[in-house]
C-alpha atoms as a printed R data frame, in Angstrom:
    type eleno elety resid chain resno       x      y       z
1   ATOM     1    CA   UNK     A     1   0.000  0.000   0.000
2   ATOM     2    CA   UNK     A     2   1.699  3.492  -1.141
3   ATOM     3    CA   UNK     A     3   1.286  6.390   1.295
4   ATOM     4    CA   UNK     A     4  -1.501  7.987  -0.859
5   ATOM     5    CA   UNK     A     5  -3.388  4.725  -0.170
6   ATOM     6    CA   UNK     A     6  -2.988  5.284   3.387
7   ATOM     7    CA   UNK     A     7  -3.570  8.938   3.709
8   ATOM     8    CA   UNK     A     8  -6.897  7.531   1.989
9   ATOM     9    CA   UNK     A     9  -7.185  5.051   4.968
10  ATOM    10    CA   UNK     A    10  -6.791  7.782   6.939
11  ATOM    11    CA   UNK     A    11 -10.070  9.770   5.595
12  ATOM    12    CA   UNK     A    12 -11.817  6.711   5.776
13  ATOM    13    CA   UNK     A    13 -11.060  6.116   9.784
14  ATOM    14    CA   UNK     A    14 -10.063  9.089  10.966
15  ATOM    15    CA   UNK     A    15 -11.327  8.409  14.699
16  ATOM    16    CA   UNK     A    16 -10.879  4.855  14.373
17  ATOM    17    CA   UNK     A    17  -7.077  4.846  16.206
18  ATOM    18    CA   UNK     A    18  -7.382  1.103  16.440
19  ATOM    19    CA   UNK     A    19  -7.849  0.394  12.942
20  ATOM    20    CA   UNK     A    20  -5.399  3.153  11.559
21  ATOM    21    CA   UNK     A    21  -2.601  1.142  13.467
22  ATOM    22    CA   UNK     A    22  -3.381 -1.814  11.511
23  ATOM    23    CA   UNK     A    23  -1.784 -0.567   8.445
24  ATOM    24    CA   UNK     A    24   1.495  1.455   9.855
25  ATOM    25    CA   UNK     A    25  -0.125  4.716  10.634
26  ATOM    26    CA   UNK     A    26   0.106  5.877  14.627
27  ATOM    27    CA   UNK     A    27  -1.352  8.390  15.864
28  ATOM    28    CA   UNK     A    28   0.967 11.078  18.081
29  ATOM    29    CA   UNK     A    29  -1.519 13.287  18.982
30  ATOM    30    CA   UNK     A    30  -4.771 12.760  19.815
31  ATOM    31    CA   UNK     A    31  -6.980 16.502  21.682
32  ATOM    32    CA   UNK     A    32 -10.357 16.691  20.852
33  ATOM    33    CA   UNK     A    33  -9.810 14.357  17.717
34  ATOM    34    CA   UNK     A    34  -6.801 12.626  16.385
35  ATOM    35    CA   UNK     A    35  -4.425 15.629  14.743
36  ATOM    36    CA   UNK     A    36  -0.859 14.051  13.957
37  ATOM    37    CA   UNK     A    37   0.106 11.002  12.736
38  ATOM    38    CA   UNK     A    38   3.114  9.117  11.825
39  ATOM    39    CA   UNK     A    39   2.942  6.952   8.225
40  ATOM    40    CA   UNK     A    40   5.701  4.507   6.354
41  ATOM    41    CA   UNK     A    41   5.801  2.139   3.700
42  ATOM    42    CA   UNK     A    42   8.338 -0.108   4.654
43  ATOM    43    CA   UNK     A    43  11.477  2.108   5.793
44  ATOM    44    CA   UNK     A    44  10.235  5.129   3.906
45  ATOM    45    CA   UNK     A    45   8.375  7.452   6.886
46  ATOM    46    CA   UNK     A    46   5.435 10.677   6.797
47  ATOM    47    CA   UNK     A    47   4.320 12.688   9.322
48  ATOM    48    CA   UNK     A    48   0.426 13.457   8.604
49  ATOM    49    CA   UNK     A    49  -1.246 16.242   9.789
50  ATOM    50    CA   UNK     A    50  -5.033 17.219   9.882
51  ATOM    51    CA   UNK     A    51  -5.307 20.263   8.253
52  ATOM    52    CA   UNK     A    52  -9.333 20.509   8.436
53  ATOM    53    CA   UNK     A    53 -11.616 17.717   9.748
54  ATOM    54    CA   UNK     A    54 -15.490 19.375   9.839
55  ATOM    55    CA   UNK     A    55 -18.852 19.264   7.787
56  ATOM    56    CA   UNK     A    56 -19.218 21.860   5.303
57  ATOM    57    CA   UNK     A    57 -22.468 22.874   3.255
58  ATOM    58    CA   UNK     A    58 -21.362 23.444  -0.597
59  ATOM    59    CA   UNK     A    59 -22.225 25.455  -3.013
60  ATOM    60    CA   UNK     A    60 -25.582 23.598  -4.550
61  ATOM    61    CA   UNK     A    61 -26.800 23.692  -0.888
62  ATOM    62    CA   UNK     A    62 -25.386 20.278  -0.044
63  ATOM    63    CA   UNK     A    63 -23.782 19.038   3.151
64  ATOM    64    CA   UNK     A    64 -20.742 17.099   3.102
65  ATOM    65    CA   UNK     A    65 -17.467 16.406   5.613
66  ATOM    66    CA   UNK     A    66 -14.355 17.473   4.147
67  ATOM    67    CA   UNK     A    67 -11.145 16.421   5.420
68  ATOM    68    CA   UNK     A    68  -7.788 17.630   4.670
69  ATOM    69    CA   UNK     A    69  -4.243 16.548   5.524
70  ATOM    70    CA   UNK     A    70  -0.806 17.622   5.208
71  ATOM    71    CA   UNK     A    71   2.233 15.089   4.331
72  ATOM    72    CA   UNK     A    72   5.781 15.615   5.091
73  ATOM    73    CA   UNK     A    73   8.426 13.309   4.034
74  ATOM    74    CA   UNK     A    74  10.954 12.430   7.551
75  ATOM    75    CA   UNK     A    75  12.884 10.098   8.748
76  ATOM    76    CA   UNK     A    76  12.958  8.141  12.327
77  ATOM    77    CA   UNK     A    77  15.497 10.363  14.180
78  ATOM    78    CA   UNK     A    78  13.360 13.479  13.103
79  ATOM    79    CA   UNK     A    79  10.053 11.608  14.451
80  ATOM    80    CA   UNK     A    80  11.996 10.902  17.645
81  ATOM    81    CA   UNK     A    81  13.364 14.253  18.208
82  ATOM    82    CA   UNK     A    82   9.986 15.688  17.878
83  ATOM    83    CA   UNK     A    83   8.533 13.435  20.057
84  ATOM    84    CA   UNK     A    84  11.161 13.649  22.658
85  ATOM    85    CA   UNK     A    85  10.540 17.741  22.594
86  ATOM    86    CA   UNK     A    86  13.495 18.811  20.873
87  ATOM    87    CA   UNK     A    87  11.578 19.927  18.057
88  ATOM    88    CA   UNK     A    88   8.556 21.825  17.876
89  ATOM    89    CA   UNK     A    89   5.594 20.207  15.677
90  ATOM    90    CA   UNK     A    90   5.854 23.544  13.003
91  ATOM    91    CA   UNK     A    91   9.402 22.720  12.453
92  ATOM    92    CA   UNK     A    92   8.678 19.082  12.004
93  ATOM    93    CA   UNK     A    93   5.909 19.521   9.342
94  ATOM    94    CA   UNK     A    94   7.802 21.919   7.898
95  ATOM    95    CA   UNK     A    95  11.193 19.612   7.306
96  ATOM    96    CA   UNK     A    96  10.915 17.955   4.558
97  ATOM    97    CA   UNK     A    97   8.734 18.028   0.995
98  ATOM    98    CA   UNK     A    98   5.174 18.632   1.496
99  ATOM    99    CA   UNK     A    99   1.622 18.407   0.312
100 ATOM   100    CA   UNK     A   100  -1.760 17.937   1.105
101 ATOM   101    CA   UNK     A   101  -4.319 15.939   0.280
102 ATOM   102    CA   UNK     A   102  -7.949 16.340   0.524
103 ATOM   103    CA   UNK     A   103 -11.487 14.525   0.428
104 ATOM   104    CA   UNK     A   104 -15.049 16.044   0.345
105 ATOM   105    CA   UNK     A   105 -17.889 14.017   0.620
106 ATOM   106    CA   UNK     A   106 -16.864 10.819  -1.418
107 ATOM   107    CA   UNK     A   107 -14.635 12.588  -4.097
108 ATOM   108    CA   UNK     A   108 -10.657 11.913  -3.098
109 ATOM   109    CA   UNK     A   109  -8.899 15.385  -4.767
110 ATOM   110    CA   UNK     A   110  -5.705 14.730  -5.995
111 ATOM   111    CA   UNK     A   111  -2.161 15.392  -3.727
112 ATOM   112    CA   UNK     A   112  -1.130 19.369  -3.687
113 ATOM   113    CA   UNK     A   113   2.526 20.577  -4.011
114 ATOM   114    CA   UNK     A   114   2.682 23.241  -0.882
115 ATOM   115    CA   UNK     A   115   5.786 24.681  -1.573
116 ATOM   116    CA   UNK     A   116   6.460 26.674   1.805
117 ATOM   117    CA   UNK     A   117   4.835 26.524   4.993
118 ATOM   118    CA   UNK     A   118   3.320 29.892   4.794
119 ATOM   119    CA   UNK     A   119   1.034 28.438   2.580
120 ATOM   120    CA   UNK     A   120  -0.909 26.342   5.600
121 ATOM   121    CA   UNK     A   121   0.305 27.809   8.436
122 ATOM   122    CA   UNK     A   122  -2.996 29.193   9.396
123 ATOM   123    CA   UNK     A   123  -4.171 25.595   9.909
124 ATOM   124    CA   UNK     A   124  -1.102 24.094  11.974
125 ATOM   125    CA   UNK     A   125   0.964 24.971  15.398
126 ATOM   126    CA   UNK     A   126   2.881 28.048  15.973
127 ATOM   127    CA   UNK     A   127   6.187 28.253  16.404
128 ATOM   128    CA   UNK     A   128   6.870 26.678  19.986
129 ATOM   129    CA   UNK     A   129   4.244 24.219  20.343
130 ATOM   130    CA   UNK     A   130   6.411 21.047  21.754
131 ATOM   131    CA   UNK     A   131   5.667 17.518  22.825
132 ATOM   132    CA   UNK     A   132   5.784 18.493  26.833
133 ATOM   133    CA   UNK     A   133   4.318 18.653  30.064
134 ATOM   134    CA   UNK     A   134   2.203 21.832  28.531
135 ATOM   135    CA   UNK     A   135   0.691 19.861  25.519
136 ATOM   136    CA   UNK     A   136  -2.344 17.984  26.339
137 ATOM   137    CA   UNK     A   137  -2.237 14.478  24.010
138 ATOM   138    CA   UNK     A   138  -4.426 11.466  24.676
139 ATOM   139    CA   UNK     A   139  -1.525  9.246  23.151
140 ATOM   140    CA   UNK     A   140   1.372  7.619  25.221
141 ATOM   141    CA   UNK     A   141   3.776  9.520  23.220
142 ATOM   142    CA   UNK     A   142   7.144  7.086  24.960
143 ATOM   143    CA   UNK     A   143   5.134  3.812  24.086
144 ATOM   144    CA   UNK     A   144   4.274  5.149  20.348
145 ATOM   145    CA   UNK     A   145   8.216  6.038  20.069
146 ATOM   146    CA   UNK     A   146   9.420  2.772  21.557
147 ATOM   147    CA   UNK     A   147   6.875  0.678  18.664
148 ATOM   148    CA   UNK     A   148   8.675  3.080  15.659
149 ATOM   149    CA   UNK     A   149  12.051  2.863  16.347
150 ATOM   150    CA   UNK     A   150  11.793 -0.969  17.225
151 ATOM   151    CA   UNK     A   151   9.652 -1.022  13.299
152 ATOM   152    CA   UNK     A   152  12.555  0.498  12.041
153 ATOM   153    CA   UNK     A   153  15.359 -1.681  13.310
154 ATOM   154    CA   UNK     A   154  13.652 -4.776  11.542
155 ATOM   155    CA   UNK     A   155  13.685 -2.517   8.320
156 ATOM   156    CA   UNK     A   156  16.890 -1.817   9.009
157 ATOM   157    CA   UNK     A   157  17.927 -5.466   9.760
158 ATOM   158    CA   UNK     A   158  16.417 -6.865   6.294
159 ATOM   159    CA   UNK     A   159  18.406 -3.849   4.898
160 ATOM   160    CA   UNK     A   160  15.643 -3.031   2.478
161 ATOM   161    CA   UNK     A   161  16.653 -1.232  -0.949
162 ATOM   162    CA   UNK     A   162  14.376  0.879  -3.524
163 ATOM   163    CA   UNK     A   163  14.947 -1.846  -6.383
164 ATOM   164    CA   UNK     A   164  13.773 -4.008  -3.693
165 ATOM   165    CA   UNK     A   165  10.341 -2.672  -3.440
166 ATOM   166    CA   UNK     A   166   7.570 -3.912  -6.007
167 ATOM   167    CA   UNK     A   167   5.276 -1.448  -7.477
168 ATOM   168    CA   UNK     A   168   1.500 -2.633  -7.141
169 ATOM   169    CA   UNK     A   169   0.310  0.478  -9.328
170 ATOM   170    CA   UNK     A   170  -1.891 -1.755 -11.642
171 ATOM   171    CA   UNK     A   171  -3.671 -3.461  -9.183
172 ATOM   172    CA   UNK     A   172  -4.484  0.163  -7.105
173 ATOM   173    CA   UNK     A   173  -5.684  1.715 -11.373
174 ATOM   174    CA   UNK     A   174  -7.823 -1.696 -11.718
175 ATOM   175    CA   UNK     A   175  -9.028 -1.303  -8.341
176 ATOM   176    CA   UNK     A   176  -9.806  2.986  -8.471
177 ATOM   177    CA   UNK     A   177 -11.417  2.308 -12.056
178 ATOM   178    CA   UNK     A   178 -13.464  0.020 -10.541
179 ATOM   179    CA   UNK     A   179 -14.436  1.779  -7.592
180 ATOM   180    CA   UNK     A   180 -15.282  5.179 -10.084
181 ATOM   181    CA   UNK     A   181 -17.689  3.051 -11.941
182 ATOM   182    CA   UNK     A   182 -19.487  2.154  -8.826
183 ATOM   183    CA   UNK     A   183 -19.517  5.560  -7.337
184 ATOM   184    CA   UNK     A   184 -20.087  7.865 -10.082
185 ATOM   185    CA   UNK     A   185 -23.904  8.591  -9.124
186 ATOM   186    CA   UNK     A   186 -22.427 10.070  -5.660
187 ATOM   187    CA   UNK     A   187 -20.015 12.276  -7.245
188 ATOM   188    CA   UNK     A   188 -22.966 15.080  -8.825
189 ATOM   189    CA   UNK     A   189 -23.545 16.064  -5.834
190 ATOM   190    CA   UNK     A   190 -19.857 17.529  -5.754
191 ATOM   191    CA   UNK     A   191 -19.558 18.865  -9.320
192 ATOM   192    CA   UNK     A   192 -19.004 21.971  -8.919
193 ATOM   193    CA   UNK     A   193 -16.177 21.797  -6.511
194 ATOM   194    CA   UNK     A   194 -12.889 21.676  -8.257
195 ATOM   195    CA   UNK     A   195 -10.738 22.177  -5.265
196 ATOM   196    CA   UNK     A   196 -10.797 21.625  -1.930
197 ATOM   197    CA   UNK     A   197 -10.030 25.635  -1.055
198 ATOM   198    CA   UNK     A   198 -13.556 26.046  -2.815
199 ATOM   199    CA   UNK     A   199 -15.154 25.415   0.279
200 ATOM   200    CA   UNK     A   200 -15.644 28.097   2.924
201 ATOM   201    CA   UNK     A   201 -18.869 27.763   5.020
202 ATOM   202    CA   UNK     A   202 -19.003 26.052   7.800
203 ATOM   203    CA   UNK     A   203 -22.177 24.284   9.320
């Protein structure tokens, strides 16, 4: 499963921690809702954060839940410094190459180059925000650590290579073709949003 699939998964079950960490995604903070999560296909690691997470009423008078959410590429000693507090969450997500990604409804938009934090930075921590005493989180931050790095070493161990990893791209297009066919009558209600910005009012 690529990370697109996942960030998918993650749309799908976004309050659903238990399922989420069936497929390599952990959530490291959890407030109100789950916020920030931590993502890799085999040794390759994300940090995923929720951008926007609410039900909106579009523009032909429909109501739909929209969810947004930000991917940054990282590595495991980036993930643990963050998590041990010696870097705040805006530097984190704001490390490596980013994008976002974005569901309405049942439409899936496509991933979105954001080419400098300034572009979201509205929708994530300031500057300062920390894994400490001062951040309330839901999720045993030590115990979530302890199950990545230990994930990694058996990466590590099998000393896994790009040429390595097998593409399953045609079985995801036969899949998604599929899956358009069967969903197409749901999509009219969303035709007139062409991207997920489009949408402004809150219900």
């Amino acid at each position: 499963m690529n990370i697109d699939k996942k960030v998918e998964n993650i749309f799908s079950n976004m309050s659903n921690i238990e399922i989420l960490n069936t497929y390599s995604c952990r959530t490291l903070l959890d407030i109100s809702e789950p916020l920030l999560f931590v993502l890799n296909v085999l040794n390759q690691y994300y940090l995923a954060y929720t951008l926007q997470n609410r039900t909106a009423l579009l523009r032909n008078g429909t109501k739909a839940d929209v969810v947004e959410v930000l991917i940054v590429n990282s590595t495991v000693p980036k993930i643990k410094m963050l998590l041990e507090g010696q870097m705040d969450i805006r530097d984190a997500l704001s490390s490596g190459n980013m994008y976002r990604m974005g569901k309405v409804g049942n439409k899936t938009f496509p991933k979105k180059e954001v080419h400098n934090v300034s572009e979201v930075e509205s929708k994530i921590p300031k500057i300062g925000v920390r894994f400490d005493n001062t951040l309330p989180n839901k999720i045993n931050v030590k115990k979530a650590l302890r199950f990545i790095e230990s994930e990694a070493k058996v990466y590590a161990s099998f000393a896994i290579r790009e040429e390595n990893i097998y593409s399953d791209e045609v079985i995801q297009i036969e899949v998604e073709s599929f899956g358009d066919a069967k969903n197409n009558f749901q999509k009219e209600n969303y035709f007139n949003v062409k991207n997920i910005e489009d949408i402004r009012i809150e219900v």
